[in-house]
C-alpha positions as CSV (number, residue, x, y, z in Angstrom):
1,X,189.2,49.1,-32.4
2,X,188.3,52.2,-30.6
3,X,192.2,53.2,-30.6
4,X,192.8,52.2,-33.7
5,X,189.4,54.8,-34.8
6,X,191.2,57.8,-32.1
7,X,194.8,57.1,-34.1
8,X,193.3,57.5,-37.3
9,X,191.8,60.3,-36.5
10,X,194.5,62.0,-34.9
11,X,191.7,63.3,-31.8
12,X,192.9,66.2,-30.1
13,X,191.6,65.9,-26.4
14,X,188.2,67.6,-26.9
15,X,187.4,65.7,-29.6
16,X,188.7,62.4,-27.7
17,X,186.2,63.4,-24.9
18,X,183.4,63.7,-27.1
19,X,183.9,60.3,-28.8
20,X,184.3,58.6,-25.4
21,X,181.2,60.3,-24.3
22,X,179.5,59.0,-27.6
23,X,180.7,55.6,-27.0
24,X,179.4,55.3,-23.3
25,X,176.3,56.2,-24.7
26,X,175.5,53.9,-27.3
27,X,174.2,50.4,-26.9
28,X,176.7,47.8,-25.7
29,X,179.3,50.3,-25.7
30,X,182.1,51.3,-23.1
31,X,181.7,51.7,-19.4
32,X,183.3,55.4,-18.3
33,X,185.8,53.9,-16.5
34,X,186.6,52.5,-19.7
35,X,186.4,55.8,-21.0
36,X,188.8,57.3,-18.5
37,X,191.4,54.8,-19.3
38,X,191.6,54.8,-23.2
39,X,191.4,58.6,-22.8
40,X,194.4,58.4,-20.1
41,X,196.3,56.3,-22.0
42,X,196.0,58.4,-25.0
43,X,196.7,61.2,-23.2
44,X,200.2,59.4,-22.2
45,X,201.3,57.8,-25.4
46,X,199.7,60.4,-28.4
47,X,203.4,61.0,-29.5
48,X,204.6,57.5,-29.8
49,X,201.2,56.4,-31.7
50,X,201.4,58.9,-34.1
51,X,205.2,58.3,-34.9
52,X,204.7,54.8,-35.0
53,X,201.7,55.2,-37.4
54,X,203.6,57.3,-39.4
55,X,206.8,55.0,-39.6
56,X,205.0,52.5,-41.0
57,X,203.0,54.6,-43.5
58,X,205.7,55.6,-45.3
59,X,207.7,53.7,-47.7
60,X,210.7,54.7,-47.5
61,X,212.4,58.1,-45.7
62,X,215.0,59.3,-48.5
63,X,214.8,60.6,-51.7
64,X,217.9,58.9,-53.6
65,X,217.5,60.3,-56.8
66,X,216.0,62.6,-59.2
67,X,215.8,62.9,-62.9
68,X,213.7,64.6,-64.8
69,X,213.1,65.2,-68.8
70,X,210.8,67.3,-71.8
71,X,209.6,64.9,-74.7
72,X,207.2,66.1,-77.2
73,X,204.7,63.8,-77.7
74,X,204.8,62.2,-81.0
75,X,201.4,60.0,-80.8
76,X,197.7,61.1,-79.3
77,X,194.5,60.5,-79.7
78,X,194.2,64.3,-80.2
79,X,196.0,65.5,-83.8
80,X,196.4,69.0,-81.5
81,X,198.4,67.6,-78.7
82,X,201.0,66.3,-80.7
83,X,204.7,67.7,-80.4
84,X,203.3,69.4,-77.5
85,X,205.9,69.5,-74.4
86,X,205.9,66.9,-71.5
87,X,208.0,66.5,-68.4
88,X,208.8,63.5,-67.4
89,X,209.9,63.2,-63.4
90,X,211.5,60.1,-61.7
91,X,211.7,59.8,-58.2
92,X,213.8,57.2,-56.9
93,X,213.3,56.5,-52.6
94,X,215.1,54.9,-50.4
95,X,216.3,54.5,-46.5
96,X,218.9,57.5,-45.4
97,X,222.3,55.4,-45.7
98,X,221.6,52.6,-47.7
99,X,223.4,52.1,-51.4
């Protein structure tokens, strides 16, 4: 839990310190040796977290396609908006490489 909270939060190392130091202090929390090897480990492994977090945050990694269009509106709850421009946008993703 506590490196899933660190991850999350993307903790530089003074901010990781602090939290540590908060968690020691509270009731039922961490020992400092505890504290010294979360904030060891973290110090070893920040990179790989992060990419992994941020593999598997994102969908997909490719934009495939684009097409885009200008309608006028021809209903509206508004009489004043209608025949007034609108773009319509469509994004289609996709993994680099893949039909």
């Amino acid at each position: 839990g506590l490196l899933k909270s660190i991850a999350s939060a993307d903790m530089d190392f003074n901010q990781l310190e602090a939290f540590l130091t908060a968690q020691t202090k509270k009731q039922g929390g961490i020992t400092s040796e505890q504290a010294a090897v979360i904030s060891k480990f973290w110090k070893s492994h920040k990179i790989k977290i992060r990419e992994s977090l941020m593999k598997q945050s994102r969908w997909d990694n490719g934009l495939r396609g684009l097409s885009w269009r200008v309608d006028g509106k021809s209903q509206s709850r508004h009489s004043t908006q209608i025949h007034s421009p609108v773009a319509i946008i469509e994004l289609e993703f996709g993994k680099n490489g893949q039909v």
